[in-house]
C-alpha positions in Angstrom: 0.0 0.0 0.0 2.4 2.2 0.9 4.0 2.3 -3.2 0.7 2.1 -3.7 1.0 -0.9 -6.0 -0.5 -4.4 -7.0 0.8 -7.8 -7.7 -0.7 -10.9 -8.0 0.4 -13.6 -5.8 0.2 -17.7 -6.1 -3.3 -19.0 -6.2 -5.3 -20.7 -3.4 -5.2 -24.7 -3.2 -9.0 -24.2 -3.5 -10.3 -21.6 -5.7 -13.6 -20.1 -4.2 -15.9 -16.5 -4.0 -17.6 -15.2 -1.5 -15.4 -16.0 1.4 -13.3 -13.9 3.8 -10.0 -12.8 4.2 -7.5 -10.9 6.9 -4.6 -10.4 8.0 -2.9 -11.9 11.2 0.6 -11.6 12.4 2.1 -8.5 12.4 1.0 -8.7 8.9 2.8 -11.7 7.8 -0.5 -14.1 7.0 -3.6 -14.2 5.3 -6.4 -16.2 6.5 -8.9 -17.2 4.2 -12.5 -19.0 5.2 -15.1 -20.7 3.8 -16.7 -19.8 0.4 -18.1 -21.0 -2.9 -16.7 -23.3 -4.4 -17.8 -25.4 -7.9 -21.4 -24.1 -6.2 -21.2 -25.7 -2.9 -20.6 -23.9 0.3 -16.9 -24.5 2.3 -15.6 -24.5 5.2 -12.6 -24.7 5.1 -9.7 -22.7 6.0 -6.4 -21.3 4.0 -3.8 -19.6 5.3 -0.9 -17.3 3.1 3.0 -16.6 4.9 3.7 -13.7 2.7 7.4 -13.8 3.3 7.3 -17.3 1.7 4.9 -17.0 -0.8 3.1 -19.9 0.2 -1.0 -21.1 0.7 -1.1 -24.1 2.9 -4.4 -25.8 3.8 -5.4 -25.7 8.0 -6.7 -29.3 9.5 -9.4 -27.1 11.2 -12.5 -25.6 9.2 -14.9 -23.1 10.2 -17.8 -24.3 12.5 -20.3 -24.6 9.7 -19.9 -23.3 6.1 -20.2 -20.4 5.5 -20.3 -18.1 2.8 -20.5 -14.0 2.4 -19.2 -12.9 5.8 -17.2 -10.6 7.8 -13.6 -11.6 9.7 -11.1 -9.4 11.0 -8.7 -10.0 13.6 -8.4 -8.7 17.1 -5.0 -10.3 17.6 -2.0 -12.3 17.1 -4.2 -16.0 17.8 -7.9 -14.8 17.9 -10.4 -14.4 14.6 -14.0 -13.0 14.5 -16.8 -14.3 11.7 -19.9 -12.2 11.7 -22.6 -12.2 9.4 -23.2 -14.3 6.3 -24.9 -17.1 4.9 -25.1 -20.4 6.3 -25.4 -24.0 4.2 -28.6 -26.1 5.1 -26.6 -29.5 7.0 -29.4 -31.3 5.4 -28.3 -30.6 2.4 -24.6 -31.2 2.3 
């Protein structure tokens, strides 16, 4: 931001819209949640090390999938998810 800027960086293991996205770690990772993906809703998580350029996959996954959402985080180890649209668990 500061040179005002933008470059594209390696794609996601998952490709997805609507999901969310912030930054944690003295800005050194992105977090990415849930989504759409081939038009089911995800839950899963994604996380980006910006100094190496890398996505890697988390073994946890959001509570329930979840798709058009809010995150931000209020720390170094905590993330908050407001809003968005929930999948039916019947359906999945």
């Amino acid at each position: 931001l500061e040179m005002d800027l933008w470059t594209s960086i390696r794609g996601m293991k998952y490709s997805r819209a609507y999901g969310s996205a912030c930054v944690v770690k003295n800005q050194s990772q992105i977090y990415m949640f849930g989504g759409l993906q081939d038009h089911i809703i995800q839950n899963s998580i994604e996380c980006y090390d910006i100094m190496l350029e890398t996505w890697t996959e988390l073994s946890i996954l959001v509570p329930s999938r979840i798709i058009k959402f809010g995150c931000v985080a209020i720390n170094s180890s905590e993330i908050i998810i407001s809003g968005g649209i929930y999948s039916d668990p019947k359906n999945e």
